[in-house]
C-alpha positions, 0 to 999 in steps of 0.5 A: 089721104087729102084727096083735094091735094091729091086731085088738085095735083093730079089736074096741075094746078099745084105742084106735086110734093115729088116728080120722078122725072125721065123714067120708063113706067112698066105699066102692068096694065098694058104690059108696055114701057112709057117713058113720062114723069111721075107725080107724087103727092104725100103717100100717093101718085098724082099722074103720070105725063110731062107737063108736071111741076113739083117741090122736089124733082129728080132725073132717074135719066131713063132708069126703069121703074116699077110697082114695089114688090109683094110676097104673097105668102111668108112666114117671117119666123122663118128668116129667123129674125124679128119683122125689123130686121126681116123688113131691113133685108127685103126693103133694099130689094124693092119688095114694099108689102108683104102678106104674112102669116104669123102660125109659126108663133101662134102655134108657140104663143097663140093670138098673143104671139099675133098681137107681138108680130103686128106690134113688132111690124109697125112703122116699118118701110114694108107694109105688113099684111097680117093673115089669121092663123087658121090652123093652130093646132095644124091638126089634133095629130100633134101638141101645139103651145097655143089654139085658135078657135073659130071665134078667137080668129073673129075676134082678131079679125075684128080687133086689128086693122092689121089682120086681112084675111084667113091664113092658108087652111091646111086642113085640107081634109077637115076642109074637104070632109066638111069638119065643122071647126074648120068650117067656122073658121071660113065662114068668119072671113067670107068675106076677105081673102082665104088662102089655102094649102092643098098638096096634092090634091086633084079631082073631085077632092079638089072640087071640093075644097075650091068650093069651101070659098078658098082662093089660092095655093101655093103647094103645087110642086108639079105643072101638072098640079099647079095647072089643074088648080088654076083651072079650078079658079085658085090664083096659083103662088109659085113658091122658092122657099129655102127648101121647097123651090117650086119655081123652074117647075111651074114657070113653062104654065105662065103664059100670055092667056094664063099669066094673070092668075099666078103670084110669087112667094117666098113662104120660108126663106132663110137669110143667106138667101134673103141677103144673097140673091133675094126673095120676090126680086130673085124670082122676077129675076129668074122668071125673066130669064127663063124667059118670061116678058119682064113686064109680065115677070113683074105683074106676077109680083105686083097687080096679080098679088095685089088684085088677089088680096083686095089690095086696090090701092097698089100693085101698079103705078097710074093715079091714086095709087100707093106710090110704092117704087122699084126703080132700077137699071137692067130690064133683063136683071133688074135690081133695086136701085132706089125703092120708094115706100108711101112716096119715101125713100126708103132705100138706095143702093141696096142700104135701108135709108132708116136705122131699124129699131128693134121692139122689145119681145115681150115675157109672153113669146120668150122662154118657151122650153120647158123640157127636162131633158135629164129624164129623155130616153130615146131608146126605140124597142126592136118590137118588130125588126120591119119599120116606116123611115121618113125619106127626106128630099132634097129641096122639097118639103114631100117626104116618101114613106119607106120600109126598110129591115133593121137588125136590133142591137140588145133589143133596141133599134139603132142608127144605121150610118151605112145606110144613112137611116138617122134616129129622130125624135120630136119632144113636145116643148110647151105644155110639159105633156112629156110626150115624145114622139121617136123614128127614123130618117133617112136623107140628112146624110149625118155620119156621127154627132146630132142636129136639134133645134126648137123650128119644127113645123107648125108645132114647133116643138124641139126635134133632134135627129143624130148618129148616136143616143148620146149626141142627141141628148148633149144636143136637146140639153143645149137647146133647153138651156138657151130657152130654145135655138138651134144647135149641133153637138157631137158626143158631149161637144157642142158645136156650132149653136144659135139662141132663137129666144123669141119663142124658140123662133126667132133671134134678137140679133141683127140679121147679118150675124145671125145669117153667119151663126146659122150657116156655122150651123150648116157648115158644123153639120156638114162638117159630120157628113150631112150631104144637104145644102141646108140641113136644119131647114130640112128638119124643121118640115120633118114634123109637118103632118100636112105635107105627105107623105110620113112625118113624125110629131110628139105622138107618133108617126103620121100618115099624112095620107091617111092623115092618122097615126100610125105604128112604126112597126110595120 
């Protein structure tokens, strides 16, 4: 930054590079409106006021204008798509920086797959913020591709300008019990940012998390839990993932006394919704109408978030800051018009003003499926007709833990369609362990054929669930061949497929046609009886031994409670 220019600007002794004339500045410091022109030198606002003089000037007559958008949190593995074409999709909508964090890979590919992400999101109309995965593994209760210890995180830290602070520590009970590795992990970003992952945690467990040095957490699906969190000094991320949609049951806490301390986020949002009815600018949207004063609407994705992450240059428009834009029409709907990134156009109507380069995936994040899938069985012996079934929700990523009788067929547990009780398996995909780990599912609403992808929170490992034995098998086979995807198979017939071949992760297609691939997906699969609006989002968390209560991994069943292995047998 030349701050002489940016100074010289600022007083009006030479003009500034652009004035943004006639515009009404949400100012999320006062939570007013100002009508005044807007200055803007190099990457940077200049002032704001009427007796400015510039290069170039535009009349937005009367257009509102406000801070770019900031997620808070967001797995970009989760669009399915690499950081170009993630950034091609949100740019449009005014969103200017996101803060991501690359586990979803790191669990695949470790810190090479890190590096692959930070390479892949340079020169990009958002600004990428970079958070050290802290849990890869999640947990020793499943078989990840990849580890970061302690000093692995440091060394990123240390290494890359890109890297921020510490990813959400999901850990929570190494956290709270005080393991030892987890703890070394904090204690290495003291000193920047701690996000945190918390479900359910309340009381003095609470206390004693908070008091680890963590600042956030954005797992609270309850006002109830979200409430005593904020009183224990955490910033609160409202959630509205693709399947975990948190935002109508926390929005009635965002208060004028309260509204400080929140922050929006997507965390896992699939394309159709990206390219529908958006991610952060959909929840300011919603938040405005719920009734939430538009100028407090969009601090919660502007100056809390930015305030939160130490990011001091941005969150607000007023002098020295970033001038990252959203200009629209609609004060109640708003919807990006025009969206300046660094003082450039980066966007209008819509429509990236850039063509987006994608960047090459390199042999370490590709070909990651090393699975013979000649040799699975996914036979279940009737050892005890009395068995633990996942019970899947709707639009939630917390599962119950349910027991239910189920009659042996020649010795062997099967599917029950009538109750809609699905087999499930999770087979590890990375380090050739030939660990599977097998159950049951009840919730995904299948009446015959298989549903199996390589996304499977945070191992990723490859997870089928199906009616029968022989559609899961033709399903798993399908996903191998492809070096990892998504697939629906029925009997030997495959369906509907999408190859994800950047770690079994992410596809190398434009996100428009991979948008229209993956809902043929949900269309085949509903098209077998699946009663859910996004099936394979719901599979993906089906394997998350972090969220309660029962989930299945590659060793078992887990208690996530308990957080333990446990029989699935009762």
């Amino acid at each position: 930054m030349d701050r002489t220019a940016l100074l010289s600007a600022a007083r009006g002794d030479t003009p500034a590079d652009l004035l943004l004339r006639n515009a009404r500045v949400l100012n999320v410091f006062t939570g007013e409106i100002e009508d005044a022109d807007i200055a803007i030198t190099a990457d940077r606002i200049a002032g704001l006021g009427r007796a400015y003089t510039a290069k170039q000037e535009i009349d937005l007559n009367g257009a509102y204008v406000a801070p770019g958008l900031i997620d808070a949190h967001v797995h970009i593995e989760s669009s399915l798509c690499t950081p170009p074409e993630f950034a091609k999709a949100v740019s449009p909508r005014g969103v200017t920086a996101v803060v991501t964090d690359p586990h979803e890979i790191a669990n695949v590919c470790g810190a090479k797959g890190v590096q692959y992400m930070i390479d892949a999101s340079r020169r990009l109309p958002i600004d990428v913020l970079i958070m050290a995965p802290s849990c890869v593994p999640a947990t020793d209760l499943g078989t990840a591709g990849a580890s970061l210890n302690a000093g692995e995180l440091a060394a990123l830290k240390e290494q890359h300008e890109a890297v921020h602070g510490l990813a959400e520590v999901m850990n929570f009970p190494g956290v709270i019990f005080g393991d030892p590795n987890v703890l070394a992990k904090i204690d290495a970003f003291e000193d920047r940012p701690i996000d945190g992952h918390c479900p359910g945690v309340r009381g003095k467990q609470l206390n004693a998390y908070v008091a680890a040095g963590i600042g956030s957490d954005h797992e609270s699906i309850t006002a109830e839990e979200a409430r005593e969190k904020l009183a224990r000094g955490l910033y609160v991320l409202i959630r509205e993932a693709t399947n975990a949609r948190n935002l109508h049951a926390l929005l009635p806490l965002v208060t004028p006394t309260t509204n400080r301390r929140f922050c929006f986020c997507t965390d896992d949002r699939q394309p159709a919704d990206l390219l529908g009815p958006g991610g952060i600018d959909h929840m300011v949207r919603e938040a405005i109408a719920f009734g939430i004063p538009p100028v407090d609407a969009f601090r919660l994705a502007t100056l809390n978030t930015a305030e939160w992450f130490g990011l001091h240059d941005r969150g607000a428009i007023a002098p020295g800051k970033l001038a990252d834009l959203m200009i629209f029409d609609d004060l109640q709907k708003p919807v990006a018009k025009d969206v300046y990134r660094a003082g450039k156009h980066v966007a209008s109507n819509g429509q990236p003003l850039a063509a987006f380069l994608p960047v090459a995936a390199p042999p370490i994040v590709t070909g990651n499926c090393t699975i013979n899938s000649d040799s699975l069985s996914f036979d279940i012996p009737a050892t005890s007709p009395r068995i633990r079934v996942i019970g899947s929700n709707e639009g939630q990523l917390v599962t119950d833990s349910i027991e239910i009788d189920l009659q042996p067929q020649n010795d062997l547990l099967q599917a029950d369609i009538s109750r809609d009780i699905l087999k499930m398996a999770v087979i590890e995909r990375h380090t050739c362990t030939g660990n599977v780990g097998r159950g049951f599912i009840k919730g995904i609403g299948l009446q015959r054929g298989a549903i199996a992808g390589t996304v499977a929170h945070d191992h990723h490992n490859l997870v089928v669930i199906g009616a029968e034995d022989r559609s899961m098998h033709a399903a798993v086979a399908a996903v191998v061949q492809m070096g990892g995807g998504l697939c629906v198979a029925e009997g030997d017939r495959i369906i509907a497929t999408l190859p994800l071949p950047v770690a079994g992760l992410m596809s190398d297609w434009p996100i428009e046609k991979v948008r229209d691939a993956y809902a043929a997906l949900i269309a085949a699969a509903q098209s077998l009886g699946s009663t859910m609006a996004d099936p394979f989002m719901a599979m993906s968390f089906m394997c998350l031994e972090v969220i309660p209560s029962l989930k299945l991994t590659d060793r078992g069943l887990v208690d996530v409670e308990q957080f333990k292995i446990v029989s699935l047998y009762v």
